[in-house]
C-alpha positions in Angstrom: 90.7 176.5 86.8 89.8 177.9 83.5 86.5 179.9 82.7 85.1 177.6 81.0 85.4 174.9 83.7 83.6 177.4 86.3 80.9 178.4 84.5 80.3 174.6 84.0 80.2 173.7 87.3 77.9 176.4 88.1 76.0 175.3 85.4 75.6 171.8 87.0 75.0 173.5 90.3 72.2 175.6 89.1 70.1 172.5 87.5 70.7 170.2 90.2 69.5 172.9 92.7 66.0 173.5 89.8 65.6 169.4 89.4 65.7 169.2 93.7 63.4 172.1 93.9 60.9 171.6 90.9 58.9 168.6 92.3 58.1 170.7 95.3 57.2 174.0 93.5 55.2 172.3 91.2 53.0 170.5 93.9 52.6 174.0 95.7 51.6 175.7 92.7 49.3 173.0 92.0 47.4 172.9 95.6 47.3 177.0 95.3 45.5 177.2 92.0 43.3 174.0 93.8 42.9 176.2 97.0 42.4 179.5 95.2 39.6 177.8 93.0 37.9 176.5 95.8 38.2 179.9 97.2 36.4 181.8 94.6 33.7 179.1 94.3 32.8 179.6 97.8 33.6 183.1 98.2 35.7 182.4 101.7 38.9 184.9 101.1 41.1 183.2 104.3 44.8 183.7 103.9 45.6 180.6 106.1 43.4 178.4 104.0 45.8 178.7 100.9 48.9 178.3 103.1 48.5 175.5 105.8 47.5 173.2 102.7 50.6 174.4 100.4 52.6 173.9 103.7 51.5 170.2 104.3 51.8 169.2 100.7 55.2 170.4 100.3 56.5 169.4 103.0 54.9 165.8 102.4 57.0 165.6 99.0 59.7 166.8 100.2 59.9 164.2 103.2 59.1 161.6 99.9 61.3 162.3 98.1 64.2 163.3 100.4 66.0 160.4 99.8 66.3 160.5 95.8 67.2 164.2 97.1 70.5 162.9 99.2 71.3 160.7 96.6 71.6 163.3 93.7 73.5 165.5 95.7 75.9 163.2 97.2 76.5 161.4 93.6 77.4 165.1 92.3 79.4 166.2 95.1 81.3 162.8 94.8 81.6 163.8 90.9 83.1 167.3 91.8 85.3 165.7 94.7 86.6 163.1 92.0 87.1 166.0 89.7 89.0 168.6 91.2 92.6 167.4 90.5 92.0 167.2 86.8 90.6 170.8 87.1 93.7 172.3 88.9 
C-alpha cells in the first residue's frame, strides 16, 4: 500500500466520521446557546438545566438519524472491503 493510498483512506475515514457527527454537534450547540440564553434572561445559573436538554436533543437525532448513519458506514466499509485487493 502506497502513501498516497493511506492517507486517502484516512482521509475518507476522517469525513465520514465529521458528516456522522456534525448533525448531532450542531443540534447541541444549537440547544446550548438556546439554554444559555434562556439562562441569562432569567438569571437561573443551573448546570443540569444546559445538560439534560443537550442530552435529550442529541440523543433524539441521533436515534433519527441512526439509520442514514448504518447506511453510510456500511456502504464505505463495503467500498474499502471491495478495495483492498487492488490496493495490495
Amino acid at each position: 500500500m502506497s502513501t498516497d493510498t493511506a492517507v486517502d483512506l484516512v482521509r475518507q475515514a476522517t469525513t465520514l466520521g465529521l458528516l456522522l457527527a456534525a448533525p448531532a454537534l450542531v443540534m447541541s450547540l444549537a440547544i446550548g446557546l438556546v439554554v444559555s440564553l434562556l439562562q441569562a434572561v432569567t438569571q437561573i445559573h443551573e448546570q443540569t438545566l444546559s445538560f439534560v436538554p443537550r442530552l435529550i436533543v442529541v440523543a433524539v437525532v441521533v436515534l433519527l438519524l441512526l439509520p442514514w448513519s448504518i447506511s453510510r458506514l456500511v456502504d464505505y466499509t463495503t467500498t474499502l472491503y471491495r478495495e483492498i485487493p487492488s490496493n495490495f
